[in-house]
C-alpha positions as CSV (number, residue, x, y, z in Angstrom):
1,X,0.6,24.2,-6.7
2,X,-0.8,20.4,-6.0
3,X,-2.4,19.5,-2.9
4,X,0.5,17.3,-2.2
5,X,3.3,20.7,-2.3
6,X,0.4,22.7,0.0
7,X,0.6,19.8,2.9
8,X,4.6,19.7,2.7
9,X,4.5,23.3,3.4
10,X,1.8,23.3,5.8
11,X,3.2,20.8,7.5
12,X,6.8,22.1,7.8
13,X,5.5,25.7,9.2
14,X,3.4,23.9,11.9
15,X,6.1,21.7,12.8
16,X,8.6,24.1,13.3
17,X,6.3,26.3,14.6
18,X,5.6,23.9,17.3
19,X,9.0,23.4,18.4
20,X,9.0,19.9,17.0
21,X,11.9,18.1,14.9
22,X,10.5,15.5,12.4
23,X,11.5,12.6,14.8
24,X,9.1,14.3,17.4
25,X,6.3,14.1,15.0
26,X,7.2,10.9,13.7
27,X,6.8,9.4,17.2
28,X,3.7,11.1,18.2
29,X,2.1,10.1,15.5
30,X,2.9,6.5,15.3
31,X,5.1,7.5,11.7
32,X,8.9,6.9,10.8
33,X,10.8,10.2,10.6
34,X,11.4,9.1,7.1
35,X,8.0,9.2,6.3
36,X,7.4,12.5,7.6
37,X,10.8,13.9,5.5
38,X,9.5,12.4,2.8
39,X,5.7,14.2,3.2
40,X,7.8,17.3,3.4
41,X,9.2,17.3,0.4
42,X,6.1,16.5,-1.0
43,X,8.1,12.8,-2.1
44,X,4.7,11.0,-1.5
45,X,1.3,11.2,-1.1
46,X,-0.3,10.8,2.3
47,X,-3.4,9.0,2.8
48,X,-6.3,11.0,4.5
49,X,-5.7,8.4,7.5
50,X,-1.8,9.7,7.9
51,X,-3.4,13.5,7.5
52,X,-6.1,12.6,10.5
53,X,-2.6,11.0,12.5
54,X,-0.6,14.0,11.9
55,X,-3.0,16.2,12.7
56,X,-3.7,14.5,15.9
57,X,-0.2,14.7,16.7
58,X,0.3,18.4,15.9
59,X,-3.0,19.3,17.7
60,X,-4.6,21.0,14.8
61,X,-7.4,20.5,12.4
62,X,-6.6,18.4,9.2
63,X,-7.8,21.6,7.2
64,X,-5.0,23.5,8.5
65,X,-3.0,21.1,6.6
66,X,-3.8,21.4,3.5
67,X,-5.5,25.0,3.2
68,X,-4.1,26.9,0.8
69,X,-2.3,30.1,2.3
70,X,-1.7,33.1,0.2
């Protein structure tokens, strides 16, 4: 699994864990809810910046994003 598939995943668990729908996200963290669908389904690549932005919005550490659970 790519670094890329480990954020989407990451990021969909905290999300939802969170209680927030990608629009939520999107607009805490300056981001079109596009953009975030699009992280999700590991579509794109994110740069570190949009990691630190997301993170930021989610109130956790960019780690958390893209450890690798197993």
């Amino acid at each position: 699994m790519d670094l890329k598939e480990v954020f989407a995943i990451n990021l969909r668990q905290i999300r939802t864990s969170s209680g927030l729908t990608q629009e939520e996200l999107a607009e805490r963290a300056g981001l079109s809810a596009r953009y975030i669908g699009s992280i999700e389904r590991a579509d794109v690549s994110a740069s570190v910046t949009v990691l630190g932005r997301i993170a930021d919005a989610l109130g956790v550490e960019p780690q958390m994003l893209v450890r690798l659970n197993r």
